[in-house]
TIRO-2110 file (N, C-alpha, C; in Angstrom, 1 decimal):
// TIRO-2110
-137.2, -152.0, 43.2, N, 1, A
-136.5, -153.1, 43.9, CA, 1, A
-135.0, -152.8, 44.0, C, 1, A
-134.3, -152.1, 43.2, N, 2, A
-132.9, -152.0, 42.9, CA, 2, A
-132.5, -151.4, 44.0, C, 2, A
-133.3, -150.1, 43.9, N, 3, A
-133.0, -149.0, 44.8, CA, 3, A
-133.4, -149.6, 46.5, C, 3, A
-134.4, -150.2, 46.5, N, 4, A
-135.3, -150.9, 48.0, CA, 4, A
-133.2, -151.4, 48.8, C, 4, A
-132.6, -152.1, 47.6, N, 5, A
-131.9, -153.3, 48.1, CA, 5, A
-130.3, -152.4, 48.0, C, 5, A
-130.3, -151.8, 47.5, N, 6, A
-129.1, -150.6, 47.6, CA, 6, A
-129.8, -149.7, 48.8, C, 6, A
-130.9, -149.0, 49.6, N, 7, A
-130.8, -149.0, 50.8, CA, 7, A
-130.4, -150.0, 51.3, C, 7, A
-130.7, -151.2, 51.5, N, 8, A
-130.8, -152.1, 52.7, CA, 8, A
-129.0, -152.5, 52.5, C, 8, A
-128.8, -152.4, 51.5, N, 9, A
-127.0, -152.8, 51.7, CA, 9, A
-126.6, -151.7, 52.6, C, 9, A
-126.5, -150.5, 52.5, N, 10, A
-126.5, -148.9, 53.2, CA, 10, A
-126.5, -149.3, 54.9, C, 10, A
-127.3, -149.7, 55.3, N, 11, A
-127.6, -150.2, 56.7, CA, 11, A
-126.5, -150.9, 57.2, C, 11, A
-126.0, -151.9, 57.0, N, 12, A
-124.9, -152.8, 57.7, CA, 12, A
-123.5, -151.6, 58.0, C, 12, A
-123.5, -151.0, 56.4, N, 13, A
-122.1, -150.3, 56.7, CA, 13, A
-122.2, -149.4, 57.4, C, 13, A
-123.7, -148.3, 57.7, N, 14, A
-124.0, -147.6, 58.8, CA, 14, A
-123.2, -148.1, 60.0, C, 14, A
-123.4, -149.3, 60.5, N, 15, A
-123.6, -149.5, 61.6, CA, 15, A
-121.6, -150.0, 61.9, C, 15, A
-121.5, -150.5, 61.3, N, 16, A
-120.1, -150.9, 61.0, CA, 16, A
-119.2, -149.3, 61.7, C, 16, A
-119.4, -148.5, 60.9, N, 17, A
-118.6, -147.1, 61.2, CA, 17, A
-119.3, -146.8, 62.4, C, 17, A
-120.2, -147.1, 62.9, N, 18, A
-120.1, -147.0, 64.6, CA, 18, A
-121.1, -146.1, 65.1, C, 18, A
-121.7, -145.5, 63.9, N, 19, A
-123.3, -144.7, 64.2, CA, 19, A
-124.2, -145.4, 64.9, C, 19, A
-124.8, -144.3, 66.2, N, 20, A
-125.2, -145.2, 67.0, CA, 20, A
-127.0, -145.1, 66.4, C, 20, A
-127.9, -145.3, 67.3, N, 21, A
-129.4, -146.4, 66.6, CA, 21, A
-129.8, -145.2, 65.9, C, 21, A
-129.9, -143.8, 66.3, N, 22, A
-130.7, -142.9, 66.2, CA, 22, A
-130.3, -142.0, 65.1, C, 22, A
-128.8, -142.0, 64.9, N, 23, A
-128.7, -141.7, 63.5, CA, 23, A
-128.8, -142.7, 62.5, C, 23, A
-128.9, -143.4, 62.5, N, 24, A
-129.0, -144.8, 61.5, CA, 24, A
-130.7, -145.0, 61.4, C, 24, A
-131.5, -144.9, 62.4, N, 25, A
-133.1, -144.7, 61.9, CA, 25, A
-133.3, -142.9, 61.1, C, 25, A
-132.1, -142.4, 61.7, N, 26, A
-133.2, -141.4, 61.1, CA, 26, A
-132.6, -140.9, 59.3, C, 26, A
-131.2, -141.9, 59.5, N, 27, A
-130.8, -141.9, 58.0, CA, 27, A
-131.5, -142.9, 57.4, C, 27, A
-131.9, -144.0, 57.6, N, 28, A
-133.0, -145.0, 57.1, CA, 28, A
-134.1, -144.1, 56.7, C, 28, A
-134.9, -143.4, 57.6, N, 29, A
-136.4, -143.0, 57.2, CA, 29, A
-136.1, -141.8, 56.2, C, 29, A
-134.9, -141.2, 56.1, N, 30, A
-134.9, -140.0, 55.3, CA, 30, A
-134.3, -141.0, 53.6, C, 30, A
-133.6, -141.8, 54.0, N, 31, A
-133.4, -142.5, 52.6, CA, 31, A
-134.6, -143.0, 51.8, C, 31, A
-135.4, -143.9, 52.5, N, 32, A
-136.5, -144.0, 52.8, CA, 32, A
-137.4, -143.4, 51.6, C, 32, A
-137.9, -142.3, 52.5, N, 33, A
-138.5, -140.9, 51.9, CA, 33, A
-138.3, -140.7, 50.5, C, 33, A
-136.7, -140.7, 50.4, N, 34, A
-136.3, -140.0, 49.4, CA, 34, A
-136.6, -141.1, 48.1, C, 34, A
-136.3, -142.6, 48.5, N, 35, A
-136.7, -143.5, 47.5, CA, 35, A
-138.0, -143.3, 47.4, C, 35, A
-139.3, -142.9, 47.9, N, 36, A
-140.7, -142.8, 47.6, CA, 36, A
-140.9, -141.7, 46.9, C, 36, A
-140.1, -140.5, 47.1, N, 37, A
-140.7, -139.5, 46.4, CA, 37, A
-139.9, -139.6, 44.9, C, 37, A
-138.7, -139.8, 45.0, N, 38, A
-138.5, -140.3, 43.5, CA, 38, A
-139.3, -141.2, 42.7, C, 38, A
-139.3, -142.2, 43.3, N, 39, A
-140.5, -143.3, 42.3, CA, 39, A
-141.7, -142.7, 42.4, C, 39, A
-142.4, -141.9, 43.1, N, 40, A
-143.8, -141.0, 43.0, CA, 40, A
-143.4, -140.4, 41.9, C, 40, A
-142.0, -139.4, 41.5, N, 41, A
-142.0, -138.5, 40.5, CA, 41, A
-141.8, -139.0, 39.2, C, 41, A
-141.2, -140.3, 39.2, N, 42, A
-141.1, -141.2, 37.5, CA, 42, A
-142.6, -141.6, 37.3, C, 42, A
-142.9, -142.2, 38.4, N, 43, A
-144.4, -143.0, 38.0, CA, 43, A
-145.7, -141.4, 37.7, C, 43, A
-145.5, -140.3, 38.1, N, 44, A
-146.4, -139.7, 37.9, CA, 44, A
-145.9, -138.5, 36.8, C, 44, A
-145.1, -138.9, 36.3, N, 45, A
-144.7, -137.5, 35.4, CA, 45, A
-145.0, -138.6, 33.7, C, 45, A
-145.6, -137.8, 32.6, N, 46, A
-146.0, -138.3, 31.2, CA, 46, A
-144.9, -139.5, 31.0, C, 46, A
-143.7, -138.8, 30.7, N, 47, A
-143.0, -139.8, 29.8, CA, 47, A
-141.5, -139.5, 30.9, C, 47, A
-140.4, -140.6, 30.5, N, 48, A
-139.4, -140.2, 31.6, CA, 48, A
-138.3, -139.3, 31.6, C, 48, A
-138.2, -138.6, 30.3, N, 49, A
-137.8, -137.6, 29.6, CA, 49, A
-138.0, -136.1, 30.2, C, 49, A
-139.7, -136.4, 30.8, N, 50, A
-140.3, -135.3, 31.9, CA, 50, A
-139.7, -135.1, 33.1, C, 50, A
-139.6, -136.8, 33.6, N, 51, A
-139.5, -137.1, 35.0, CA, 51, A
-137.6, -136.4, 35.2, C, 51, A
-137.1, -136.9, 34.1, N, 52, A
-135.9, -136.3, 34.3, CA, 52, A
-135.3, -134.6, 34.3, C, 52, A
-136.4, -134.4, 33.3, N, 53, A
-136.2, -132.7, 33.6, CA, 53, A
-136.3, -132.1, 34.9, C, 53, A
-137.4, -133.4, 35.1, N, 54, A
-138.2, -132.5, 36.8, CA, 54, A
-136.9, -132.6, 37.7, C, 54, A
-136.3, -134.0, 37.8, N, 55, A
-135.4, -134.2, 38.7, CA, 55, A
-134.0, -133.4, 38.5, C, 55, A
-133.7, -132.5, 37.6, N, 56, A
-132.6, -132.5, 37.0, CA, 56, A
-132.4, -130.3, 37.3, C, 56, A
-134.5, -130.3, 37.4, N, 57, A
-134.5, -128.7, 37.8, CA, 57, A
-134.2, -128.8, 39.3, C, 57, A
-134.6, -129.5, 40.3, N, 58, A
-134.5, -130.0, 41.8, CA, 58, A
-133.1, -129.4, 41.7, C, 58, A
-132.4, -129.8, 41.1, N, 59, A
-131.0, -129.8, 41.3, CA, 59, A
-130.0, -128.4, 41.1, C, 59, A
-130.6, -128.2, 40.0, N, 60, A
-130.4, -126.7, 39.1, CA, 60, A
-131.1, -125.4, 39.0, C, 60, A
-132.1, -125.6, 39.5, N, 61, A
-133.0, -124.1, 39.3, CA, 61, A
-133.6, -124.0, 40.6, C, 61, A
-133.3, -124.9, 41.6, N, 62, A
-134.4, -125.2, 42.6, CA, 62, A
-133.6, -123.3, 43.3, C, 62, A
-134.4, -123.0, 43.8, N, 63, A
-134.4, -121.3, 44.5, CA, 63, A
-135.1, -121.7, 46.1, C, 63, A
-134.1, -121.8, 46.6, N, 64, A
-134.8, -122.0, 48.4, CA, 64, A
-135.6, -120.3, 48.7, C, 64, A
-135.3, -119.4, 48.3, N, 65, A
-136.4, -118.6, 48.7, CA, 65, A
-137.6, -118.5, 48.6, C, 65, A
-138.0, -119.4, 47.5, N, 66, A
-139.7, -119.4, 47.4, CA, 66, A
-140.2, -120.9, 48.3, C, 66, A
-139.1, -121.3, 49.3, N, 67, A
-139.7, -122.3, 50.1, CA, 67, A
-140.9, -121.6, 51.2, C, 67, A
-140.6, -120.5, 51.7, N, 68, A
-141.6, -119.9, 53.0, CA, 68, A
-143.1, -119.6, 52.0, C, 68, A
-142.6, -119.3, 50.2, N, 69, A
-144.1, -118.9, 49.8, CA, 69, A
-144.5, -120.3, 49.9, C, 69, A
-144.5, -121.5, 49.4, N, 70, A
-144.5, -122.7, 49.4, CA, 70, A
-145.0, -123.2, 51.0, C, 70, A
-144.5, -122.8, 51.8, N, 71, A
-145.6, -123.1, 53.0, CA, 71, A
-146.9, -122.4, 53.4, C, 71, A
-146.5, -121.0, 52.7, N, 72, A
-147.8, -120.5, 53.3, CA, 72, A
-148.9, -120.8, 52.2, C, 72, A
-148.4, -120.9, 50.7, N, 73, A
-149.5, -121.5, 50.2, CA, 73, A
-149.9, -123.0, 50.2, C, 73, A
-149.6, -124.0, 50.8, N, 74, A
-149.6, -125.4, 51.0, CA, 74, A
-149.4, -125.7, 52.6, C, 74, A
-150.4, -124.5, 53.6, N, 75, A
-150.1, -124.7, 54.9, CA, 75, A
-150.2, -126.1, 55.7, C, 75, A
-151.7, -126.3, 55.3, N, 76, A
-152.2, -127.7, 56.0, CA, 76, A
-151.7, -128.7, 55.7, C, 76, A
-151.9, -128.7, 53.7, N, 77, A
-150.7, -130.2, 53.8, CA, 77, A
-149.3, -130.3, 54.2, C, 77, A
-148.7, -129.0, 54.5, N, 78, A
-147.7, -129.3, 55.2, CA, 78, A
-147.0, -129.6, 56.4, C, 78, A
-148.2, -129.0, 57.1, N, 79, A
-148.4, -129.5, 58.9, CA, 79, A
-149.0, -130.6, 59.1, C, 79, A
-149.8, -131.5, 58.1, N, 80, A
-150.0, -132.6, 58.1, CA, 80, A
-148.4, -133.6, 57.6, C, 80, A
-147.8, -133.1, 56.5, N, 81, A
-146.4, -133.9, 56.4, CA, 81, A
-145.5, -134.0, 57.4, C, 81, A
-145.4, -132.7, 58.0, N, 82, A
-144.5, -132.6, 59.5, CA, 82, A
-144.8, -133.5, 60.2, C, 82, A
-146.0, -133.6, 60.8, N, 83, A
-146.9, -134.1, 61.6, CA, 83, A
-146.2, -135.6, 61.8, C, 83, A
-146.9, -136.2, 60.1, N, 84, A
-146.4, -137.4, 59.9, CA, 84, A
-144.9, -137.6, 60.1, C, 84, A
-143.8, -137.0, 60.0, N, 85, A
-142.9, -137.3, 60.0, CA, 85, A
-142.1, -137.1, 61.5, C, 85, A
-142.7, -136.3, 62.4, N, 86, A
-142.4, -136.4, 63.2, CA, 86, A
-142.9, -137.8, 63.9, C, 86, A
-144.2, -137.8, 63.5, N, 87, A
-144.5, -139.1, 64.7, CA, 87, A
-143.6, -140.4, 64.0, C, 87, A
-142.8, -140.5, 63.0, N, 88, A
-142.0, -141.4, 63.3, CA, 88, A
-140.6, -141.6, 63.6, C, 88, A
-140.6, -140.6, 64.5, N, 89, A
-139.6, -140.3, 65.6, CA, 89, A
-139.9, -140.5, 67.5, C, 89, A
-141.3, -140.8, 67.0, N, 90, A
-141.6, -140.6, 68.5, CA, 90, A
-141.6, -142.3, 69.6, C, 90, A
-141.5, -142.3, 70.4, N, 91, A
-140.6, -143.6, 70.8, CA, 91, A
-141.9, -144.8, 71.0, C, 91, A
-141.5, -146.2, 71.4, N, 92, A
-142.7, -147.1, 70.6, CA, 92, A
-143.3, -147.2, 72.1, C, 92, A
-142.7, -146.5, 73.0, N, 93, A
-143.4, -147.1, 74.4, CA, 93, A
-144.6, -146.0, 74.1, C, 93, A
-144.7, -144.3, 73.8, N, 94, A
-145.6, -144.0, 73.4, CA, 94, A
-147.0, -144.7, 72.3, C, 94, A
-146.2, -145.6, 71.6, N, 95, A
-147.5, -146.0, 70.7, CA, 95, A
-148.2, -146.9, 71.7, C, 95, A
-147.6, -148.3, 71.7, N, 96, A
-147.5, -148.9, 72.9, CA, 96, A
-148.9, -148.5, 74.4, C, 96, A
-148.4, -147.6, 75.0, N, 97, A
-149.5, -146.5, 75.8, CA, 97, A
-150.7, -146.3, 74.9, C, 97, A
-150.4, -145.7, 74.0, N, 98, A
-151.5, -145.4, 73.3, CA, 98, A
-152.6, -146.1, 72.6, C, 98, A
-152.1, -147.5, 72.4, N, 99, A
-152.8, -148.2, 72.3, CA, 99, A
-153.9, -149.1, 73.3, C, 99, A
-152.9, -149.8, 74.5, N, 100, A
-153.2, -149.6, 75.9, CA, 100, A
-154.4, -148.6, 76.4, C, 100, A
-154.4, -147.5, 76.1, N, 101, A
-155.3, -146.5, 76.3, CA, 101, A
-156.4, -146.8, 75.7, C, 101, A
-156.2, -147.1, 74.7, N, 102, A
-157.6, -147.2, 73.6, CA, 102, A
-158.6, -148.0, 74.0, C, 102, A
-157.4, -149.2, 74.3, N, 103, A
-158.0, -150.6, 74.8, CA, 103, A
-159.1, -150.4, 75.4, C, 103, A
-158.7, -149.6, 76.5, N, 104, A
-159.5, -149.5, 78.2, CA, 104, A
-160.7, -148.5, 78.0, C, 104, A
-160.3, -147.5, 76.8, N, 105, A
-161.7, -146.7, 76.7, CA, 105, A
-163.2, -147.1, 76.4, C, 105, A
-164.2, -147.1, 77.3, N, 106, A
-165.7, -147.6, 77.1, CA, 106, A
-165.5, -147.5, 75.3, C, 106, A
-166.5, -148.6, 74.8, N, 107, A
-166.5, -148.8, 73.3, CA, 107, A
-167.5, -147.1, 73.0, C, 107, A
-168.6, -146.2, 73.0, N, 108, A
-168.9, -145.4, 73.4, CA, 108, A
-168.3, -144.3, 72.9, C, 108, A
-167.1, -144.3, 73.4, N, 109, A
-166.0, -143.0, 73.4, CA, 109, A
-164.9, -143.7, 72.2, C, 109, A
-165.0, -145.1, 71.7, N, 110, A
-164.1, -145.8, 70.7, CA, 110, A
-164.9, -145.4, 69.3, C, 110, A
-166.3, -145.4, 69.5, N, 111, A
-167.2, -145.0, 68.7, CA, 111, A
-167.2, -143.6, 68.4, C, 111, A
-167.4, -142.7, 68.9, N, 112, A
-167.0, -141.3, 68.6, CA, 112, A
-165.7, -141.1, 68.1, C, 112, A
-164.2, -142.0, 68.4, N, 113, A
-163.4, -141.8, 67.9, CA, 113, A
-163.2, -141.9, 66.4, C, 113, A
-163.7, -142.9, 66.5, N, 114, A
-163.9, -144.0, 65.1, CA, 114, A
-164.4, -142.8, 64.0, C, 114, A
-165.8, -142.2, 64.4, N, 115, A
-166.6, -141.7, 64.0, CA, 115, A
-165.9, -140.1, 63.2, C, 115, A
-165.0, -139.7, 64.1, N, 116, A
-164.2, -138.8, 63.5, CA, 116, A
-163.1, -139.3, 62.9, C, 116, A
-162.4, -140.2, 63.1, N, 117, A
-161.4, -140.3, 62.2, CA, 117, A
-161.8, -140.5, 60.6, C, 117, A
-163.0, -141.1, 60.6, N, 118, A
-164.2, -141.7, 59.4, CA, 118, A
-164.3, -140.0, 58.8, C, 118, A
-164.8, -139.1, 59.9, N, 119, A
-164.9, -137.6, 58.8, CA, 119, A
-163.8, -137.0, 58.6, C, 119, A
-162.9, -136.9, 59.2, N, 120, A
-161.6, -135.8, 58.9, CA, 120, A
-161.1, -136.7, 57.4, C, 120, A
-160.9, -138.2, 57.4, N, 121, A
-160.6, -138.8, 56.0, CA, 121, A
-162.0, -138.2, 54.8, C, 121, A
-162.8, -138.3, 55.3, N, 122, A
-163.8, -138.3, 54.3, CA, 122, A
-164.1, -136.8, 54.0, C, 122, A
-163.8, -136.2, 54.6, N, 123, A
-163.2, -134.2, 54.7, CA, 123, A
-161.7, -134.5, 53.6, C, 123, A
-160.6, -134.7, 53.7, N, 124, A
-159.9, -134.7, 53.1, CA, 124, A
-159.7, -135.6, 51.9, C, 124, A
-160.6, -135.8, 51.5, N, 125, A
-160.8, -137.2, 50.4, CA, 125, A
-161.1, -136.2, 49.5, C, 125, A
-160.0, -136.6, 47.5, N, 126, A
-160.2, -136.2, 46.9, CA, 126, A
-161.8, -136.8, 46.0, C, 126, A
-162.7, -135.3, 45.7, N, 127, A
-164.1, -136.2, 44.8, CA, 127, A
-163.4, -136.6, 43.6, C, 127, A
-162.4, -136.2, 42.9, N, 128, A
-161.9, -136.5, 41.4, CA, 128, A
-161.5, -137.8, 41.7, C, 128, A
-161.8, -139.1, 40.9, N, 129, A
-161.3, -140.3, 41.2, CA, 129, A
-159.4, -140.3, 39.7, C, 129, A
-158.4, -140.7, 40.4, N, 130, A
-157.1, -140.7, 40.4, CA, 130, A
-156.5, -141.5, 39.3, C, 130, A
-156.4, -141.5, 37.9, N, 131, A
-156.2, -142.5, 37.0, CA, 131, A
-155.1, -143.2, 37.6, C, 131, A
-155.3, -144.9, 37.0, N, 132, A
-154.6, -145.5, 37.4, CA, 132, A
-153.5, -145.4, 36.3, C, 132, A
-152.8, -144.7, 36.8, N, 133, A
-151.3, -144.8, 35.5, CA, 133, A
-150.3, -145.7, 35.5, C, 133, A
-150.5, -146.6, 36.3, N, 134, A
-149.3, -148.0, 36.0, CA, 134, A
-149.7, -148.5, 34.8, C, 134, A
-151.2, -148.8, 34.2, N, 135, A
-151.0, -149.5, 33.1, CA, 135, A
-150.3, -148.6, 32.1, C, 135, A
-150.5, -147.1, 32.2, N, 136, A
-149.7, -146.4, 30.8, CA, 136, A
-148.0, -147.0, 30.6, C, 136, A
-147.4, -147.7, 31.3, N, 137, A
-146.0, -148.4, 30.9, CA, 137, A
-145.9, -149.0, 29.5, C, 137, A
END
């Protein structure tokens, strides 16, 4: 919450110094980001003592040359992250259309869609079920 509301302070003064929409969304979604993956890394690391090490190697040991081994061994989830990230760049009159689109398609062809979106999730679905670690607090 602290951090949610220390972005959202961030935003007014954006706009104040006179950055126009598109730097200011795409500093939003990368702030954003950055707030999920930190709270991903406290909430899933043992104790915070961990979490701090982890954040503290990022900073200090982190070695950009083993980023290209890092794609090629983590290809797909990574062209799936891109993926994701790009399409929230992409403008709302495309969604917009694309919904529009959907609309108008025979149910038939909504059905087949359905049908695949239902297996590519159920393809990528972990079988290990995911402890819930908020109660360990």
């Amino acid at each position: 919450m602290v951090l949610d509301g220390c972005g959202l302070s961030v935003y007014p003064l954006l706009v104040l110094v006179g950055l126009n929409f598109l730097s200011v969304r795409f500093f939003s979604i990368f702030l954003t980001f950055q707030f999920i993956v930190m709270t991903f890394m406290v909430f899933r690391a043992k104790d915070i003592t961990s979490a701090w090490l982890m954040l503290k190697k990022m900073f200090t040991v982190f070695d950009p040359g083993l980023a290209w081994d890092w794609v090629h061994a983590y290809l797909t989830p990574f062209a799936i992250l891109l993926l994701g990230i790009l399409l929230h760049f992409t403008p709302m009159s495309w969604t917009t259309g694309l919904q529009k689109a959907f609309v108008r398609v025979h149910w038939s062809l909504k059905a087949v869609i359905v049908a695949l979106a239902v297996l590519i999730i159920y393809q990528s679905y972990n079988t290990e079920a995911q402890p819930f670690i908020y109660l360990d607090f």
